[in-house]
C-alpha positions as CSV (number, residue, x, y, z in Angstrom):
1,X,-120.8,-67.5,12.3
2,X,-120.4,-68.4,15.9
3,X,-119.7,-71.4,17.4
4,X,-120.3,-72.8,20.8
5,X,-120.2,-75.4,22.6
6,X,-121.9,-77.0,25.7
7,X,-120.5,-79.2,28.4
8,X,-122.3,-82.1,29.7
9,X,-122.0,-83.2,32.9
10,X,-122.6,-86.3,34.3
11,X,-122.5,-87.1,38.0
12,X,-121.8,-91.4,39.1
13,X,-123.0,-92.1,42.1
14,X,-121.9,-95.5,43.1
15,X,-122.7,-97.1,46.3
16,X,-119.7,-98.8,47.8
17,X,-120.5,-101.5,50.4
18,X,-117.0,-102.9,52.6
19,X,-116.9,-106.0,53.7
20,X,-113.9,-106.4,56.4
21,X,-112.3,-109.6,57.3
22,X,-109.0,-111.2,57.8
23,X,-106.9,-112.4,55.5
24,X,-104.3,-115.3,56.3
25,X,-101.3,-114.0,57.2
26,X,-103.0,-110.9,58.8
27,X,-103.4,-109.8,62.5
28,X,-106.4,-107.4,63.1
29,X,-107.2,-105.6,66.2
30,X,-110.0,-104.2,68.1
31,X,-110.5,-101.2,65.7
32,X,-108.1,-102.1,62.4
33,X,-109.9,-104.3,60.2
34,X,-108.3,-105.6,56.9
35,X,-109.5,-106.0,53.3
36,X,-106.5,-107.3,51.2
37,X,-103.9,-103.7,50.7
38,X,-107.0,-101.8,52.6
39,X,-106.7,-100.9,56.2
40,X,-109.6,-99.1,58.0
41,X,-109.4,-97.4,61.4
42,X,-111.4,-95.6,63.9
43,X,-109.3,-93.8,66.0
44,X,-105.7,-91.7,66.0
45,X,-103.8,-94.7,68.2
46,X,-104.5,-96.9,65.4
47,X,-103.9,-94.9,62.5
48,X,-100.2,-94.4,64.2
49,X,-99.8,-97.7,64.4
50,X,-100.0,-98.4,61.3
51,X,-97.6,-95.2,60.3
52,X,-95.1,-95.8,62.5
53,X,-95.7,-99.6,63.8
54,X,-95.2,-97.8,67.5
55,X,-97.7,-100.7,68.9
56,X,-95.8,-103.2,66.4
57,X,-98.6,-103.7,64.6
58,X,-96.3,-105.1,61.5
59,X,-93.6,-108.0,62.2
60,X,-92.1,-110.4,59.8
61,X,-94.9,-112.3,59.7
62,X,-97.1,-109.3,59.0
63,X,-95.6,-107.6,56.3
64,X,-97.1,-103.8,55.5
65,X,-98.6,-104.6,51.7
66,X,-96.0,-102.5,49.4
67,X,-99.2,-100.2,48.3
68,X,-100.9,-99.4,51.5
69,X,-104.4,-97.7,51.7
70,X,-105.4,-96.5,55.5
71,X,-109.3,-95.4,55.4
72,X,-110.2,-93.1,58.1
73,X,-114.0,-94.7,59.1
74,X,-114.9,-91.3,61.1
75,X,-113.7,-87.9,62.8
76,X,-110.7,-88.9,65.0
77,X,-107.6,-87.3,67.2
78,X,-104.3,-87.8,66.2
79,X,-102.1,-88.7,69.5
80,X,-100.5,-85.9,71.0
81,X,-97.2,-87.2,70.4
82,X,-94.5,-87.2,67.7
83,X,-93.2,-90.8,66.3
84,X,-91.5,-91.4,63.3
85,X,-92.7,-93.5,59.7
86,X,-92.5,-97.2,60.2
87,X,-89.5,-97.7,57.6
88,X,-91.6,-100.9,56.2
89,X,-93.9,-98.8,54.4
90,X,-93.3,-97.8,51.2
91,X,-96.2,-96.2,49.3
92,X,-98.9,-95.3,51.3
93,X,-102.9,-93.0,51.1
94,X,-104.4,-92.5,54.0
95,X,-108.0,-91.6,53.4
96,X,-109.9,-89.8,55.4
97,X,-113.0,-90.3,53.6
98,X,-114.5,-86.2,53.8
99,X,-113.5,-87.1,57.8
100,X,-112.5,-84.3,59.8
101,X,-109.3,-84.6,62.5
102,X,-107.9,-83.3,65.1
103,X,-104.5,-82.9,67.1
104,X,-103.9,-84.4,70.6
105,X,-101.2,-81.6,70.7
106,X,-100.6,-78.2,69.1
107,X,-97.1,-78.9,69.2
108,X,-97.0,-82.4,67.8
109,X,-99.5,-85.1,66.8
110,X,-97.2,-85.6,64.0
111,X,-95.5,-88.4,61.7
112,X,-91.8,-87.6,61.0
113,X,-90.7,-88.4,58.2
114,X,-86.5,-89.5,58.1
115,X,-84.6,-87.9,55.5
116,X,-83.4,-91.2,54.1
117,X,-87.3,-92.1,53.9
118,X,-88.2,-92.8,50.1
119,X,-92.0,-93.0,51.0
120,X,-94.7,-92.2,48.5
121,X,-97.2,-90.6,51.0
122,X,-100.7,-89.4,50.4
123,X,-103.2,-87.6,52.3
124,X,-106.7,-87.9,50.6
125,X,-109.9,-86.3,51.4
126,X,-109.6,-84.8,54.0
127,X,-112.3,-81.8,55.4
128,X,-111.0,-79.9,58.0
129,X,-113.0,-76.7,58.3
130,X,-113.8,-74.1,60.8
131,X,-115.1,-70.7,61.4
132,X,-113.7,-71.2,65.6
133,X,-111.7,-68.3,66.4
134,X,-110.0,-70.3,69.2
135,X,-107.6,-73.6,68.1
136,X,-109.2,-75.7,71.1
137,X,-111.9,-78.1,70.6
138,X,-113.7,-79.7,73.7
139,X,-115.5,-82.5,72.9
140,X,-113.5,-84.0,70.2
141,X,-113.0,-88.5,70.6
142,X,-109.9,-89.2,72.3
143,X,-106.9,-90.6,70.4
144,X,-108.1,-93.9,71.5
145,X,-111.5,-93.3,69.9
146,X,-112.9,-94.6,73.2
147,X,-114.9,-91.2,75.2
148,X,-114.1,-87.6,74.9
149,X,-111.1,-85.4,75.0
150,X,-110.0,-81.8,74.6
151,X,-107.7,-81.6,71.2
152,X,-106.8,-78.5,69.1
153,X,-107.9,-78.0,65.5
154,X,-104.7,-77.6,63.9
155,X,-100.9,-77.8,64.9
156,X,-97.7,-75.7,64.2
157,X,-96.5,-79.3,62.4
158,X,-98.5,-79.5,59.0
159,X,-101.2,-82.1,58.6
160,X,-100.2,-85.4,59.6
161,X,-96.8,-85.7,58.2
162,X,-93.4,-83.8,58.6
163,X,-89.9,-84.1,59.3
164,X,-87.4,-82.8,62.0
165,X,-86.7,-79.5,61.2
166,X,-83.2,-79.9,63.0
167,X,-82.0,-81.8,59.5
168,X,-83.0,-79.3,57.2
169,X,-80.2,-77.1,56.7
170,X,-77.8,-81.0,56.3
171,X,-80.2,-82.4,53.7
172,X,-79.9,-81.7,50.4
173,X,-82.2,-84.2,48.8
174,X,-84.5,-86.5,50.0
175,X,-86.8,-89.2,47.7
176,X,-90.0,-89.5,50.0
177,X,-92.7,-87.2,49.2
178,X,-96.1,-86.4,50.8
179,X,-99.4,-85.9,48.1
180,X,-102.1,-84.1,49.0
181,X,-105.2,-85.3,47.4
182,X,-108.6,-83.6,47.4
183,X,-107.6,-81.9,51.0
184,X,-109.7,-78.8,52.1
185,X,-108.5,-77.2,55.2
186,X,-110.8,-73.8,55.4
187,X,-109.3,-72.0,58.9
188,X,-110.1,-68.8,58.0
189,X,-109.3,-67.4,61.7
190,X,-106.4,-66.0,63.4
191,X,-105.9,-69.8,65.6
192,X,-102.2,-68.9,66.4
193,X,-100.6,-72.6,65.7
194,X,-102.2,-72.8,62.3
195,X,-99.6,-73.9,59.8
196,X,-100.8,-76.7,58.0
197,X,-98.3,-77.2,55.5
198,X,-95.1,-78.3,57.4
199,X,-93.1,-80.5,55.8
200,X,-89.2,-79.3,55.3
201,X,-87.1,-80.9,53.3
202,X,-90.0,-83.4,52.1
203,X,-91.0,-82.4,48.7
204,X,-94.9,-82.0,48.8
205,X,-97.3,-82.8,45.6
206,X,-101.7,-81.9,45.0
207,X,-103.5,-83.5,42.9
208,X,-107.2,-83.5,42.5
209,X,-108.8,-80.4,43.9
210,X,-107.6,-78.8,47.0
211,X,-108.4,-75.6,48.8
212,X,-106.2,-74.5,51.7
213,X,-106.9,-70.8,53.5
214,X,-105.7,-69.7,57.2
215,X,-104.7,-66.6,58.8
216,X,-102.1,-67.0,60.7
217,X,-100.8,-65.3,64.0
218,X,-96.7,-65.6,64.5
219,X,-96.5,-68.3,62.0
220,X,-96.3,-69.1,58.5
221,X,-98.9,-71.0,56.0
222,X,-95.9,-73.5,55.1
223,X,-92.3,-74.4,55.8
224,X,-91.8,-76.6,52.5
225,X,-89.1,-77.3,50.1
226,X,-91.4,-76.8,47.3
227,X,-94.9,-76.7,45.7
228,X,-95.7,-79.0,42.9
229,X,-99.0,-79.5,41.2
230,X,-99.4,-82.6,39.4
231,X,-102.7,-82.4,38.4
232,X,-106.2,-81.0,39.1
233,X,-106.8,-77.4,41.1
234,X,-104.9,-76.4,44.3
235,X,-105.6,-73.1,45.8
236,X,-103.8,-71.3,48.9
237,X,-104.9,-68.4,50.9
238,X,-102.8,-67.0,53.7
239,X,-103.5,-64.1,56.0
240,X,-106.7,-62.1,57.1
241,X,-105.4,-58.2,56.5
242,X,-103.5,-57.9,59.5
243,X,-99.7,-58.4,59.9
244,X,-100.2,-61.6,61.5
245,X,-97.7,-63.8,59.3
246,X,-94.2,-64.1,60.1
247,X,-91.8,-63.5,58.2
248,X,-93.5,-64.6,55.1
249,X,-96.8,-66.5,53.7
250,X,-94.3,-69.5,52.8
251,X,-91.0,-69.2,55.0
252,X,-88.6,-72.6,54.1
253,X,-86.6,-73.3,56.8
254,X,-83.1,-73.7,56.0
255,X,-83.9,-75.4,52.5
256,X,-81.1,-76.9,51.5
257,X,-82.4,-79.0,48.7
258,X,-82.2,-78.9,44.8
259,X,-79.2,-77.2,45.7
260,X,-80.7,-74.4,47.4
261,X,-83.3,-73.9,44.7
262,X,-87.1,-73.4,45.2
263,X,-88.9,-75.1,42.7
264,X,-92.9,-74.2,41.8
265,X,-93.9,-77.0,39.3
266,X,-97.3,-76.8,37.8
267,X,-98.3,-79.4,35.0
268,X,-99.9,-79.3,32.0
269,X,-103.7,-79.1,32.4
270,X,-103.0,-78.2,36.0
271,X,-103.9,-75.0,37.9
272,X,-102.2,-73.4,41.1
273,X,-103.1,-70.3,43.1
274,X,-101.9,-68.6,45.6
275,X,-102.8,-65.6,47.6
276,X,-101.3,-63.3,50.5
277,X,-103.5,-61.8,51.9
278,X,-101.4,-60.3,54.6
279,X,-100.5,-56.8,55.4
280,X,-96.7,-57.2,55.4
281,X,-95.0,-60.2,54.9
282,X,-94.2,-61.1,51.5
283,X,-95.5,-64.7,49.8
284,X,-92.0,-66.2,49.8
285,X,-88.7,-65.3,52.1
286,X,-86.1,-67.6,53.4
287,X,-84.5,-68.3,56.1
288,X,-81.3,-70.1,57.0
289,X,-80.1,-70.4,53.9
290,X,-81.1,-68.2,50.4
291,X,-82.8,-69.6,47.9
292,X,-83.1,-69.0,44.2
293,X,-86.9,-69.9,42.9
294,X,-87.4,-71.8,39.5
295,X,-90.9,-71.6,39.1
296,X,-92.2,-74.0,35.5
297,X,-95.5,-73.4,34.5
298,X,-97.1,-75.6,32.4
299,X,-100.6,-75.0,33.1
300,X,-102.1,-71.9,34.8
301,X,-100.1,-70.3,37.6
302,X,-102.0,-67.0,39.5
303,X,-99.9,-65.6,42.1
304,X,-101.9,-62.7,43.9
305,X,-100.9,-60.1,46.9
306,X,-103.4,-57.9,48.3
307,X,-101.4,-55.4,50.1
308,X,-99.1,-52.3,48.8
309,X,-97.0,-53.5,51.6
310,X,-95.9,-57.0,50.4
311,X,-94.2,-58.3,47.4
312,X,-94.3,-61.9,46.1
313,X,-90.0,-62.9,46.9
314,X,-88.7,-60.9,50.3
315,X,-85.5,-61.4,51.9
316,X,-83.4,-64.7,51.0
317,X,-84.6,-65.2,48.0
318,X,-81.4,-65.4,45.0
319,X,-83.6,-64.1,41.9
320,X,-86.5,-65.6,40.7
321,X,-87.0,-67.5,37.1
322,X,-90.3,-67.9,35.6
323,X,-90.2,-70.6,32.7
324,X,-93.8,-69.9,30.6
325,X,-94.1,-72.9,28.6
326,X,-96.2,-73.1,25.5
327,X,-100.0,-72.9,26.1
328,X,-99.1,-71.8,29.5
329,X,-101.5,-69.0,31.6
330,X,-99.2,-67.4,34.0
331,X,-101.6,-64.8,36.1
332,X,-99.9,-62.4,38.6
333,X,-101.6,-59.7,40.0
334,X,-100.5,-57.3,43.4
335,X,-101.1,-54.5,45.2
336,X,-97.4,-53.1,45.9
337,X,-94.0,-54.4,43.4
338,X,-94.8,-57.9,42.3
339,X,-90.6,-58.1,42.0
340,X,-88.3,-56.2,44.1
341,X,-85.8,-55.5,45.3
342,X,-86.8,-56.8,48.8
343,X,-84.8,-59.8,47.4
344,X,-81.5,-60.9,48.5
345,X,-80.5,-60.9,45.1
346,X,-82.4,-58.5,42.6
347,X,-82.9,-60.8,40.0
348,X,-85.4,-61.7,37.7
349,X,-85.4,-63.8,34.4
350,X,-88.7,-65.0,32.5
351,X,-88.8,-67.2,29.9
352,X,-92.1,-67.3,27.4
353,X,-92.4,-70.1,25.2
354,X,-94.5,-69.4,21.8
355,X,-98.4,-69.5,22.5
356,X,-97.7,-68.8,26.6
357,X,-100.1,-65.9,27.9
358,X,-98.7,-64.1,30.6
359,X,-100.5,-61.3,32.5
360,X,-97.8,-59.1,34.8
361,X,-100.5,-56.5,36.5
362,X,-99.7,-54.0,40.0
363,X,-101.3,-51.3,41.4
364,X,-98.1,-49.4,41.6
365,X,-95.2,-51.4,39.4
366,X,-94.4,-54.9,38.4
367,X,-91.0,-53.9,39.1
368,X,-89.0,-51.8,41.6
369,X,-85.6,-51.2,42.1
370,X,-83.5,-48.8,42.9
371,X,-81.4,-48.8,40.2
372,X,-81.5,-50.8,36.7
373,X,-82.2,-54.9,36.6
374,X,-78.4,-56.5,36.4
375,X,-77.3,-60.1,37.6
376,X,-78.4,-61.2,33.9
377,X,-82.0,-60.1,34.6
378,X,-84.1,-60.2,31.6
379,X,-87.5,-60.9,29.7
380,X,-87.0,-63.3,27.2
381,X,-89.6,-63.4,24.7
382,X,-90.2,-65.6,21.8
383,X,-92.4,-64.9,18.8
384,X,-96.1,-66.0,19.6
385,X,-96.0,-65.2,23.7
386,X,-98.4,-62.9,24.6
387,X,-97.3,-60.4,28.1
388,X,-99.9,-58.2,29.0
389,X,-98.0,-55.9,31.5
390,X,-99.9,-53.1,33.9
391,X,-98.3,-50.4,36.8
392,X,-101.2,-48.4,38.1
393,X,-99.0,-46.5,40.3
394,X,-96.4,-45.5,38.0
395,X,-96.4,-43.8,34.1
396,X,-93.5,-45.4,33.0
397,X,-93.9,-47.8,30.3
398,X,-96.2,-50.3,32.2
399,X,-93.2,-51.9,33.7
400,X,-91.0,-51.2,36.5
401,X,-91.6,-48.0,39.4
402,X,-88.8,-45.3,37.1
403,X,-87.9,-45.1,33.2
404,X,-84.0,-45.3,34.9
405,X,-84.5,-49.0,36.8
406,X,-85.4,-50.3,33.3
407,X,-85.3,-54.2,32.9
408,X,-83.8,-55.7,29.6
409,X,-86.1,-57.7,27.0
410,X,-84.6,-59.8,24.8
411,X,-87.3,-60.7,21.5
412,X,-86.0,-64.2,20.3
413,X,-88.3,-63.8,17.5
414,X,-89.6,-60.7,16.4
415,X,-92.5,-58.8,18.9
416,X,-94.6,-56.1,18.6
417,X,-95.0,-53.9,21.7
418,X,-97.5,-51.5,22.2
419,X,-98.2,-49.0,24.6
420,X,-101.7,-47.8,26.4
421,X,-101.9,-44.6,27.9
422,X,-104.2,-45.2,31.5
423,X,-106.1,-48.8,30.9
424,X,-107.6,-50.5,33.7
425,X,-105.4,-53.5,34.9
426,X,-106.0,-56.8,33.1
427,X,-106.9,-59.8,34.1
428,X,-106.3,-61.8,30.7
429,X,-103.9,-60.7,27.7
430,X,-106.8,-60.1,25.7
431,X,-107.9,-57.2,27.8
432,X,-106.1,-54.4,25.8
433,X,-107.3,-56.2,22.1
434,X,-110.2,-53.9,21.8
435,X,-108.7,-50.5,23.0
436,X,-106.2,-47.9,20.6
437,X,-102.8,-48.4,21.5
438,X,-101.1,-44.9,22.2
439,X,-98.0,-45.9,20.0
440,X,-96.1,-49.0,19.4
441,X,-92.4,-50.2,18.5
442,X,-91.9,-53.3,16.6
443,X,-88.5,-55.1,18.1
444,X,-86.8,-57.5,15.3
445,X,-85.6,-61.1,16.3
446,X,-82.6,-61.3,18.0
447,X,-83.3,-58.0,19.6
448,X,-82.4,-56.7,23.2
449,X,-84.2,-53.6,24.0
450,X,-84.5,-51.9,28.1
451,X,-88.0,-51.8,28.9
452,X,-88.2,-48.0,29.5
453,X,-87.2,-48.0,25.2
454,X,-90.4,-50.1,24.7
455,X,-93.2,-47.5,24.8
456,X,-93.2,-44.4,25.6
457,X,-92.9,-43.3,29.5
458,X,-96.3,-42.0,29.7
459,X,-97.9,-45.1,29.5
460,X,-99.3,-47.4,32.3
461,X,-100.0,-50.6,29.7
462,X,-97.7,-52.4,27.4
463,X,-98.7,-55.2,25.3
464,X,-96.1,-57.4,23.8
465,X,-97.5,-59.6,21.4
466,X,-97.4,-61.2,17.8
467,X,-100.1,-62.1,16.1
468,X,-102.8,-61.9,13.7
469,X,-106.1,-61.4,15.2
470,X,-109.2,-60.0,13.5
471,X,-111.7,-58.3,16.4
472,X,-114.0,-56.9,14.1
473,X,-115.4,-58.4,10.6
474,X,-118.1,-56.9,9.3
475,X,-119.3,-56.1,12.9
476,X,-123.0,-56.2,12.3
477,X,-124.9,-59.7,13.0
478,X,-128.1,-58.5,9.7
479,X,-127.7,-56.3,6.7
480,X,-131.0,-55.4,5.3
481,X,-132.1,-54.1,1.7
482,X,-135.9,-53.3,1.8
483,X,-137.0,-52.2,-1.7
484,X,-140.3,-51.8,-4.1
485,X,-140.3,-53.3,-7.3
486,X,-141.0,-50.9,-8.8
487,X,-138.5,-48.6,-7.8
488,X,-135.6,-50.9,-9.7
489,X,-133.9,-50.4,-12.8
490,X,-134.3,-52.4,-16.0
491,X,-130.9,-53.4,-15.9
492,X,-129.1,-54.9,-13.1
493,X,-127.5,-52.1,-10.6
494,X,-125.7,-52.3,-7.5
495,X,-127.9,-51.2,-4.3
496,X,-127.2,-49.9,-1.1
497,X,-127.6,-51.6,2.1
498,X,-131.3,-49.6,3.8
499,X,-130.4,-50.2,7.5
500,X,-127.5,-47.7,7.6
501,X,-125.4,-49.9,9.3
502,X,-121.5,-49.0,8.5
503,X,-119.5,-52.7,7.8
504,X,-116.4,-51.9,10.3
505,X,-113.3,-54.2,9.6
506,X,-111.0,-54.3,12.8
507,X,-107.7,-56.5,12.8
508,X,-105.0,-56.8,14.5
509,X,-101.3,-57.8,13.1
510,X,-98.3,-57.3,15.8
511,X,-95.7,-59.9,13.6
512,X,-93.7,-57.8,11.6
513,X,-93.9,-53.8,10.2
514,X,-95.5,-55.2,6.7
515,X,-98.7,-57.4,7.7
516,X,-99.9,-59.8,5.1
517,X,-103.1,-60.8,5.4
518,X,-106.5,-60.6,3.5
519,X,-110.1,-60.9,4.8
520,X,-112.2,-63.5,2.6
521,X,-115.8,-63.6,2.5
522,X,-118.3,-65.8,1.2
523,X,-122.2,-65.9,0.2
524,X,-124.8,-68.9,0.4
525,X,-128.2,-68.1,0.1
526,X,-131.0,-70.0,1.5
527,X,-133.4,-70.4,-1.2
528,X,-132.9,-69.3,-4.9
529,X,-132.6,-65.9,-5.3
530,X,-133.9,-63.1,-8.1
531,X,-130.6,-61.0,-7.4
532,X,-126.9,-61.4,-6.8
533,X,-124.7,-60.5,-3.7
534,X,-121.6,-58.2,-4.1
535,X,-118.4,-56.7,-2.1
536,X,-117.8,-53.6,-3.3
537,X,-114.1,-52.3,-2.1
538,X,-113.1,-48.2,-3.8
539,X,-113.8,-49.1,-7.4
540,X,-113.6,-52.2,-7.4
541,X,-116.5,-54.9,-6.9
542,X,-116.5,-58.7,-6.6
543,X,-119.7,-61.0,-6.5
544,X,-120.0,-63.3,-3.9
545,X,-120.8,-67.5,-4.0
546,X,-120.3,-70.4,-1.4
547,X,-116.5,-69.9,-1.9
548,X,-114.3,-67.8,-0.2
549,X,-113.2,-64.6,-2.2
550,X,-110.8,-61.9,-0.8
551,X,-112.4,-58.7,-0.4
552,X,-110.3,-57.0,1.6
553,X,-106.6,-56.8,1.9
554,X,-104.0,-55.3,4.6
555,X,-102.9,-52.7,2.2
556,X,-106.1,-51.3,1.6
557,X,-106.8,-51.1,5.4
558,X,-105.7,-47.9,7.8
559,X,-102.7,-48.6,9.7
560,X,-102.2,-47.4,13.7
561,X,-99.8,-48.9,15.8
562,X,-100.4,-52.7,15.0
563,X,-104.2,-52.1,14.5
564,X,-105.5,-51.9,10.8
565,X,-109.2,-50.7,9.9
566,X,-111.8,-50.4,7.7
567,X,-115.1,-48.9,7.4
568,X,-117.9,-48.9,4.7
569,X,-121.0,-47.1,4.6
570,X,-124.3,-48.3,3.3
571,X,-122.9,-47.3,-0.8
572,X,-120.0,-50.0,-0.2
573,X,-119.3,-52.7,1.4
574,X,-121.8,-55.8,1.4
575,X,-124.3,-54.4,-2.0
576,X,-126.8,-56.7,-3.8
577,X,-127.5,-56.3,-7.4
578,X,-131.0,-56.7,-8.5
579,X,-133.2,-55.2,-11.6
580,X,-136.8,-54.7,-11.9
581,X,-137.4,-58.2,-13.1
582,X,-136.7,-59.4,-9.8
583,X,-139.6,-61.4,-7.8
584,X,-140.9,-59.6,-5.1
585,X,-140.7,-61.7,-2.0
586,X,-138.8,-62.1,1.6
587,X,-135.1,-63.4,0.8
588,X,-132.3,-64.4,3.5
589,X,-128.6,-65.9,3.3
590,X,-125.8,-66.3,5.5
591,X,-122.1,-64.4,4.9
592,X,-119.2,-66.0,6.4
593,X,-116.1,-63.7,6.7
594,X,-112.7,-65.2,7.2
595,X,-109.5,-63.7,8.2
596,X,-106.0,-65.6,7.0
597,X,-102.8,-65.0,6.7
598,X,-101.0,-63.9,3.2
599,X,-102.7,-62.1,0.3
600,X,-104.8,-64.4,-1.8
């Protein structure tokens, strides 16, 4: 019996009238009125002024409210000038209400953000979109939100916020960080200065749902110290195709926080992707200083490159660590290597966590080297994670580009892995559940085996798994007896099923060399019922009742590679027993088959 379920959605609409006035103890000008901790705005000027208090709008006797909201009432242009955060403020969300903005200056139209800064900072709502294949806008309100002006749809500076990238490479942590909350800024054309996450060494933060995609000509989509995803659904897509990005997708600039260490942080519940769309640069480099990159995923990470050309980490980068946590989905899937090494330092080390799903999918090979993984590179699996790993280019295991530039795996509880000859690439680790695995090695806890010792070399997919999983029971959704009467014996006799349809038993047990388990089935008929149902299994035959009997055990099943089956024909199987004192008439019930673990 199948279950489902249905989600209901419900949409709250709620009408939110304003009311602006002064409160004592506040100032207002022309175009910033105040609501208690609210501030609303209506051109760029003002919304500096309140950032950076260049107009003094703030003074001892107008104190900026500890929790500060700024609501952006329309489309406006930020000033075409860099100033720095008012050093009063302390956490602050500047809404701009679905609002649109643009920059006085390509090259500015920014608020810089000092390293000893310990600002909360949020920038909410925001819909900057495009389809312009030029960055200048004629038309746009002036910064003073009094006529018209000519202003630039994005910058070379990030949105809104950043930091003087002249203090990078001397800061090695700093406690401010800049949120971005329910942001959508769609350039999807080559607009030259289009970077529009620029931040430094300010850590950065989404939350809520956020959808970022540029192409980018001589630039980069970000120069950050980090991505974190607290909650909600962030999404990044750089490049158009072309080679337009430079030197890489994300480029740090001289990130010398978390002691040189690139954290990727995504949180329970919370989903990341990202995707390169570019021809050559890879998704991450350095430059300035190398970085190692610690990505933890808690949640769902997908990582994606389109081109053959490009691998995820290029130069500067010290190794990459991937911590899977438990219920984790980690999703990478590229054209060329996903791991290379293109890195400063060819190293990679993954950690799965029991119940983490990891899908590790190229066109050509997850990994290339030229020689074996070393600098303590290795996949370090516990009992319970799930890697579905796929090289299209490359017969060797389902791994790296050559049987010789193996990578060690080290089974901290014991794993099954099996090999597939020529699948197609997977997009989930239950991709390869319903084909035949080619052959299979089972590796004992405690285990390091080289990759290239896995599976054998002929094979593009490897699946490291173990579990108990049954994909098949009984695999028919009616079984049909159709008889006359007439045609019964006087006593009662076992009869064959009249559809034809073989039962097929399918499960599949990847924990250990001797699986345990039994299939159970039970019987409750929906009216009362002039015969009896049976499972018949060789010789042997059990009758059936509203509680669950074993019919079927592992031992009695064909064995291949992890994958144990059964099949019955019409004679066996699911029979019913009936005599000719049965009462002719139009019977049904419903069998429920259960798969558990251990012989009962």
């Amino acid at each position: 019996m199948k279950l489902s379920t249905s989600r209901l959605v419900i949409l709250l609409l709620s009408c939110l009238i304003f009311g602006f006035g002064i409160m004592k103890g506040q100032t207002a000008e022309a175009s910033i009125t105040a609501s208690g901790s609210t501030y609303t705005v209506t051109s760029g000027d003002d919304l500096f002024n309140l950032l950076t208090n260049n107009k003094n709008y703030w003074s001892s006797q107008n104190v900026p409210p500890t929790d500060l909201t700024i609501k952006v009432a329309n489309t406006i242009t930020l000033p075409g000038y860099d100033v720095s955060l008012y050093s009063g403020l302390t956490n602050v969300k500047v809404d701009f209400q679905q609002h649109q903005f643009y920059a006085g200056s390509y090259v500015a139209s920014r608020v810089l953000i000092p390293r000893t800064s310990s600002a909360q900072l949020t920038v909410a709502n925001v819909n900057n979109t495009s389809n312009a294949t030029t960055n200048q806008v004629t038309g746009a309100p002036n910064s003073a939100g009094t006529g018209t002006t000519t202003a630039y749809l994005s910058t070379y500076y990030g949105m809104l916020f950043s930091s003087d990238f002249g203090l990078s490479a001397g800061t090695t942590s700093c406690a401010a960080q800049v949120t971005y909350d329910n942001v959508v800024y769609n350039m999807p054309n080559n607009l030259v200065y289009n970077q529009p996450l620029c931040t430094y060494f300010v850590p950065i933060n989404f939350t809520g749902k956020n959808k970022i995609v540029t192409a980018v000509s001589g630039q980069q989509v970000g120069e950050i110290a980090n991505l974190k995803v607290s909650s909600g659904t962030t999404e990044i897509i750089g490049g158009d195709g072309s080679s337009g990005l430079a030197g890489g997708m994300f480029y740090p600039y001289y990130n010398n926080l978390n002691q040189a260490d690139f954290p990727i942080d995504v949180a329970k519940g919370a989903t990341l992707t990202l995707t390169n769309k570019d021809a050559r640069a890879p998704m991450f480099a350095f430059i300035g200083i190398a970085n190692s990159v610690t990505i933890n995923n808690q949640g769902t990470l997908n990582l994606n490159a389109t081109s053959a050309q490009t691998t995820l980490f290029g130069s500067g980068t010290k190794g990459v660590t991937l911590n899977a946590s438990a219920q984790a989905n980690t999703n990478i899937s590229t054209a060329g290597a996903a791991f290379s090494n293109d890195m400063g330092t060819t190293k990679f080390i993954g950690n799965f966590a029991d119940q983490s799903r990891t899908v590790l999918s190229s066109a050509t090979s997850v990994f290339k080297n030229s020689s074996a993984w070393k600098n303590n590179s290795s996949l370090n699996v516990t009992a319970g994670a799930k890697i579905a790993a796929y090289s299209g280019g490359t017969q060797t295991g389902g791994l790296t580009d050559s049987s010789s530039h193996y990578i060690p795996v080290t089974f901290n509880g014991g794993s099954m892995a099996q090999g597939f000859l020529k699948p197609s690439a997977p997009s989930t680790t239950d991709d390869y559940t319903g084909l035949e695995p080619a052959d299979s090695k089972f590796n004992a806890a405690g285990s390091t085996v080289n990759s290239n010792d896995l599976t054998n070399a002929n094979n593009k997919g490897l699946l490291i798994s173990a579990e108990l999983l049954g994909t098949d029971l009984g695999a028919v959704d009616q079984y049909k007896w159709d008889y006359n009467i007439a045609d019964l014996s006087e006593q009662p006799t076992l009869l064959p099923r009249t559809t034809g349809n073989d039962l097929y038993f399918r499960v599949i047990d990847t924990r250990s060399t001797t699986p345990s388990f039994s299939v159970m089935a039970s019987y409750t008929p929906a009216e009362t019922q002039p015969f009896t149902m049976w499972f018949k299994n060789d010789q042997s035959a059990v009758q059936l009742s509203p509680t669950d009997q074993t019919v079927l055990s592992a031992d009695q099943m064909t064995a291949d590679n992890g994958v144990y089956t059964k099949t019955f024909d019409e004679n066996a199987g699911l029979l019913i027993k009936a005599s000719i004192a049965a009462r002719a008439g139009s019977y049904t019930g419903k069998v429920v088959w259960t798969l558990v673990d251990g012989v009962h």
